[in-house]
C-alpha positions, 0 to 999 in steps of 0.5 A: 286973342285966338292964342290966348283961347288955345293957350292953357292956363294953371294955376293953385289955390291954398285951402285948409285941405292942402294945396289945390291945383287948377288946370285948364285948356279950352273948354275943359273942367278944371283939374282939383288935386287935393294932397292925401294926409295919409299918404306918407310921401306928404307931408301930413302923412308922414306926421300921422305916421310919425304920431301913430308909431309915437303912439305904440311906442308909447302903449308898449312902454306903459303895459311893460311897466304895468306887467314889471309893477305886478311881477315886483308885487307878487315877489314881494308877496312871495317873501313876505309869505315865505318870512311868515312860514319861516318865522312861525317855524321857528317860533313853534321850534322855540316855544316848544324847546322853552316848553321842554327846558321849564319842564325839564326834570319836574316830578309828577305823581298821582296820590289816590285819596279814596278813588279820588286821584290827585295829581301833585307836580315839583315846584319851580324854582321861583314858586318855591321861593313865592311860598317860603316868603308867604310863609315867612309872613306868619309870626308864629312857628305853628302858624308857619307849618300850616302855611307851608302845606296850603302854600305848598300844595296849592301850587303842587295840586295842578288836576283831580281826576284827570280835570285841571284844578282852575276846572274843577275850581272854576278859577286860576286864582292862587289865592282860591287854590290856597283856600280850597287846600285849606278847607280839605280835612286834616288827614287828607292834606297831611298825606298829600303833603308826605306824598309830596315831600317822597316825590320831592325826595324821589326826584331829587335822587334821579339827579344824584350823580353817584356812578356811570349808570347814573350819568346815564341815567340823567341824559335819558332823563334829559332826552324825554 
Protein backbone atom coordinates (compact mmCIF):
# COMPACT_ATOMS: atom_id res chain seq x y z
CA UNK A 1 0.00 0.00 0.00
CA UNK A 2 3.03 2.25 1.23
CA UNK A 3 4.18 1.54 -2.26
CA UNK A 4 1.03 2.38 -3.99
CA UNK A 5 1.23 5.98 -1.69
CA UNK A 6 4.97 6.80 -2.80
CA UNK A 7 4.33 5.72 -6.31
CA UNK A 8 3.13 8.77 -8.59
CA UNK A 9 0.23 8.64 -10.77
CA UNK A 10 -0.61 10.17 -14.47
CA UNK A 11 -2.65 10.28 -16.43
CA UNK A 12 -5.06 12.65 -19.23
CA UNK A 13 -8.16 13.94 -19.63
CA UNK A 14 -9.67 15.07 -23.14
CA UNK A 15 -11.50 18.68 -22.93
CA UNK A 16 -13.08 21.01 -25.70
CA UNK A 17 -9.68 23.10 -24.73
CA UNK A 18 -7.10 20.56 -25.77
CA UNK A 19 -5.62 17.74 -23.94
CA UNK A 20 -5.29 18.09 -20.15
CA UNK A 21 -2.29 16.23 -18.45
CA UNK A 22 -2.79 15.34 -14.74
CA UNK A 23 0.23 14.24 -12.69
CA UNK A 24 0.26 13.48 -9.29
CA UNK A 25 3.01 12.44 -6.58
CA UNK A 26 2.14 12.07 -2.81
CA UNK A 27 0.31 15.03 -1.67
CA UNK A 28 1.11 17.44 -4.38
CA UNK A 29 -1.51 19.61 -6.56
CA UNK A 30 -2.34 17.93 -9.82
CA UNK A 31 -0.30 19.47 -12.80
CA UNK A 32 -3.18 20.66 -15.76
CA UNK A 33 -1.40 21.27 -19.05
CA UNK A 34 -3.61 23.07 -21.71
CA UNK A 35 -2.38 22.83 -25.50
CA UNK A 36 -2.16 26.84 -26.73
CA UNK A 37 -3.98 27.00 -30.30
CA UNK A 38 -1.49 29.78 -31.15
CA UNK A 39 1.12 28.13 -30.67
CA UNK A 40 2.26 26.88 -33.96
CA UNK A 41 3.98 23.71 -33.03
CA UNK A 42 0.46 22.42 -32.35
CA UNK A 43 -1.87 21.55 -34.16
CA UNK A 44 -4.36 24.17 -33.74
CA UNK A 45 -1.70 26.92 -34.08
CA UNK A 46 -0.56 25.90 -37.08
CA UNK A 47 -4.44 26.08 -38.70
CA UNK A 48 -4.82 29.57 -37.30
CA UNK A 49 -1.40 30.28 -38.84
CA UNK A 50 -2.40 28.63 -42.19
CA UNK A 51 -5.85 30.67 -42.14
CA UNK A 52 -4.42 33.89 -41.15
CA UNK A 53 -1.68 33.60 -44.13
CA UNK A 54 -4.93 32.42 -46.35
CA UNK A 55 -6.43 35.40 -45.03
CA UNK A 56 -3.70 38.05 -46.58
CA UNK A 57 -3.58 36.02 -49.30
CA UNK A 58 -6.67 36.64 -50.13
CA UNK A 59 -6.98 40.56 -49.21
CA UNK A 60 -3.83 41.25 -51.25
CA UNK A 61 -5.30 39.62 -54.09
CA UNK A 62 -8.81 41.40 -53.91
CA UNK A 63 -7.01 45.14 -53.71
CA UNK A 64 -4.70 44.26 -56.59
CA UNK A 65 -7.69 43.61 -58.52
CA UNK A 66 -9.54 46.64 -57.46
CA UNK A 67 -6.45 48.68 -58.26
CA UNK A 68 -6.32 46.72 -62.23
CA UNK A 69 -10.25 47.62 -62.51
CA UNK A 70 -9.80 51.45 -61.97
CA UNK A 71 -6.42 51.79 -64.07
CA UNK A 72 -8.37 49.79 -67.10
CA UNK A 73 -11.37 52.31 -66.31
CA UNK A 74 -9.26 55.46 -66.28
CA UNK A 75 -7.75 54.04 -69.54
CA UNK A 76 -10.59 53.75 -71.17
CA UNK A 77 -11.87 57.21 -70.07
CA UNK A 78 -8.69 58.52 -71.51
CA UNK A 79 -9.49 57.00 -75.08
CA UNK A 80 -12.68 57.59 -75.16
CA UNK A 81 -11.61 61.58 -74.58
CA UNK A 82 -9.00 61.48 -76.76
CA UNK A 83 -11.34 60.04 -79.64
CA UNK A 84 -13.86 63.07 -78.78
CA UNK A 85 -11.04 65.62 -79.40
CA UNK A 86 -9.81 64.02 -82.36
CA UNK A 87 -13.53 63.54 -83.76
CA UNK A 88 -14.20 67.30 -83.14
CA UNK A 89 -10.94 68.24 -84.84
CA UNK A 90 -11.84 66.71 -87.76
CA UNK A 91 -15.40 67.46 -87.97
CA UNK A 92 -14.33 71.52 -87.20
CA UNK A 93 -11.47 70.92 -90.11
CA UNK A 94 -14.28 69.49 -92.20
CA UNK A 95 -17.43 71.66 -91.86
CA UNK A 96 -14.83 74.42 -92.21
CA UNK A 97 -13.52 72.90 -95.66
CA UNK A 98 -17.53 71.96 -96.92
CA UNK A 99 -18.06 75.79 -95.74
CA UNK A 100 -15.25 77.03 -98.12
CA UNK A 101 -16.19 74.68 -101.21
CA UNK A 102 -19.91 75.80 -101.18
CA UNK A 103 -18.51 79.27 -100.88
CA UNK A 104 -16.22 78.73 -103.51
CA UNK A 105 -16.22 81.38 -106.13
CA UNK A 106 -19.81 82.99 -105.17
CA UNK A 107 -20.04 86.98 -105.86
CA UNK A 108 -20.93 89.68 -103.45
CA UNK A 109 -21.65 93.43 -103.90
CA UNK A 110 -23.24 96.01 -101.87
CA UNK A 111 -25.58 98.15 -104.23
CA UNK A 112 -26.45 101.57 -102.51
CA UNK A 113 -30.39 102.42 -102.64
CA UNK A 114 -30.61 105.91 -101.22
CA UNK A 115 -27.93 105.36 -98.20
CA UNK A 116 -29.75 102.37 -98.08
CA UNK A 117 -27.23 99.42 -98.80
CA UNK A 118 -28.30 96.22 -100.07
CA UNK A 119 -25.94 93.44 -100.07
CA UNK A 120 -26.95 90.80 -103.00
CA UNK A 121 -24.62 87.48 -103.56
CA UNK A 122 -24.44 84.81 -106.65
CA UNK A 123 -26.95 82.13 -106.71
CA UNK A 124 -26.09 78.54 -106.18
CA UNK A 125 -26.38 76.29 -108.58
CA UNK A 126 -29.55 74.61 -107.21
CA UNK A 127 -31.23 78.16 -106.07
CA UNK A 128 -30.99 78.68 -109.59
CA UNK A 129 -32.59 76.00 -110.77
CA UNK A 130 -35.46 76.44 -107.66
CA UNK A 131 -36.00 79.75 -109.50
CA UNK A 132 -36.15 78.90 -113.16
CA UNK A 133 -38.91 76.17 -112.06
CA UNK A 134 -40.85 78.86 -109.98
CA UNK A 135 -40.89 80.84 -113.08
CA UNK A 136 -41.66 78.18 -115.23
CA UNK A 137 -44.90 77.96 -113.54
CA UNK A 138 -46.23 81.40 -115.00
CA UNK A 139 -48.15 81.31 -118.23
CA UNK A 140 -47.58 84.26 -119.50
CA UNK A 141 -43.93 85.77 -120.96
CA UNK A 142 -44.77 88.90 -119.07
CA UNK A 143 -45.62 87.34 -116.06
CA UNK A 144 -42.60 85.24 -116.30
CA UNK A 145 -40.01 88.44 -116.21
CA UNK A 146 -41.50 89.72 -113.35
CA UNK A 147 -41.07 86.52 -111.57
CA UNK A 148 -37.45 85.87 -112.40
CA UNK A 149 -36.53 89.38 -110.59
CA UNK A 150 -38.62 88.61 -107.29
CA UNK A 151 -37.57 84.85 -107.33
CA UNK A 152 -34.01 86.26 -108.23
CA UNK A 153 -33.52 88.78 -105.96
CA UNK A 154 -35.13 87.22 -102.87
CA UNK A 155 -32.67 84.72 -102.69
CA UNK A 156 -29.68 87.36 -103.98
CA UNK A 157 -30.71 90.01 -101.04
CA UNK A 158 -29.20 87.99 -98.08
CA UNK A 159 -28.68 91.55 -95.70
CA UNK A 160 -29.77 95.70 -95.66
CA UNK A 161 -27.43 97.47 -93.84
CA UNK A 162 -25.10 95.16 -92.66
CA UNK A 163 -28.61 93.28 -90.78
CA UNK A 164 -29.27 89.85 -92.37
CA UNK A 165 -32.35 89.96 -94.36
CA UNK A 166 -34.53 86.95 -91.85
CA UNK A 167 -33.63 90.10 -89.06
CA UNK A 168 -34.85 92.58 -90.83
CA UNK A 169 -37.92 90.51 -91.90
CA UNK A 170 -38.35 88.76 -88.84
CA UNK A 171 -38.49 85.47 -91.02
CA UNK A 172 -36.43 82.91 -93.22
CA UNK A 173 -39.33 81.93 -95.17
CA UNK A 174 -38.55 82.45 -99.18
CA UNK A 175 -42.00 82.80 -99.55
CA UNK A 176 -41.70 86.24 -97.18
CA UNK A 177 -38.38 87.20 -98.90
CA UNK A 178 -40.37 87.01 -102.50
CA UNK A 179 -43.00 89.17 -101.15
CA UNK A 180 -40.95 91.80 -99.63
CA UNK A 181 -39.09 91.93 -103.20
CA UNK A 182 -42.49 92.39 -104.53
CA UNK A 183 -43.68 94.88 -102.56
CA UNK A 184 -40.15 97.16 -103.02
CA UNK A 185 -40.98 100.04 -105.94
CA UNK A 186 -40.40 99.41 -109.42
CA UNK A 187 -37.26 101.48 -109.83
CA UNK A 188 -35.85 100.11 -106.74
CA UNK A 189 -36.17 96.28 -107.85
CA UNK A 190 -35.35 97.10 -111.41
CA UNK A 191 -31.78 98.47 -110.39
CA UNK A 192 -31.18 95.78 -108.18
CA UNK A 193 -32.00 93.35 -110.46
CA UNK A 194 -29.09 95.31 -113.33
CA UNK A 195 -26.72 95.14 -110.30
CA UNK A 196 -27.07 91.72 -110.10
CA UNK A 197 -27.20 90.91 -113.64
CA UNK A 198 -23.03 93.04 -113.81
CA UNK A 199 -22.25 90.88 -110.65
CA UNK A 200 -23.05 87.92 -112.31
CA UNK A 201 -21.33 89.01 -115.58
CA UNK A 202 -18.52 90.28 -113.27
CA UNK A 203 -17.90 87.06 -111.57
CA UNK A 204 -18.09 85.05 -114.22
CA UNK A 205 -15.28 86.79 -115.93
CA UNK A 206 -12.88 85.92 -113.11
CA UNK A 207 -13.28 82.30 -114.29
CA UNK A 208 -12.36 83.02 -117.81
CA UNK A 209 -9.34 81.39 -118.60
CA UNK A 210 -7.94 83.33 -121.40
CA UNK A 211 -4.10 83.89 -120.48
CA UNK A 212 -1.44 82.70 -117.68
CA UNK A 213 -2.52 85.81 -115.64
CA UNK A 214 -5.58 84.77 -115.68
CA UNK A 215 -4.58 80.77 -114.41
CA UNK A 216 -3.09 82.71 -111.85
CA UNK A 217 -5.47 84.70 -111.05
CA UNK A 218 -8.18 81.88 -110.62
CA UNK A 219 -5.73 79.84 -108.09
CA UNK A 220 -5.48 83.11 -105.94
CA UNK A 221 -9.20 83.26 -106.30
CA UNK A 222 -9.18 79.45 -105.01
CA UNK A 223 -6.83 80.07 -101.94
CA UNK A 224 -9.11 82.95 -100.51
Amino acid sequence: MEEQKGRSSRGSIESPLGRVNISSSGQKRPMISVDDPTDPVSPEGQYVQESSVADRRRAYAQAQAREERVAADARVLAEEAHRSRVDERMESGAKKRTEILLGLGRGVKDVDVEGIIFSLRTLKNYEWKDAIKAVALSELAIEQAYEMRAQTLSRSIFAIDSQSIEMVLGSSELDDKIDFVQNLDEAVVSYLYDSYNKLVAENKSKFNINSPEGIQEVVEEIKK
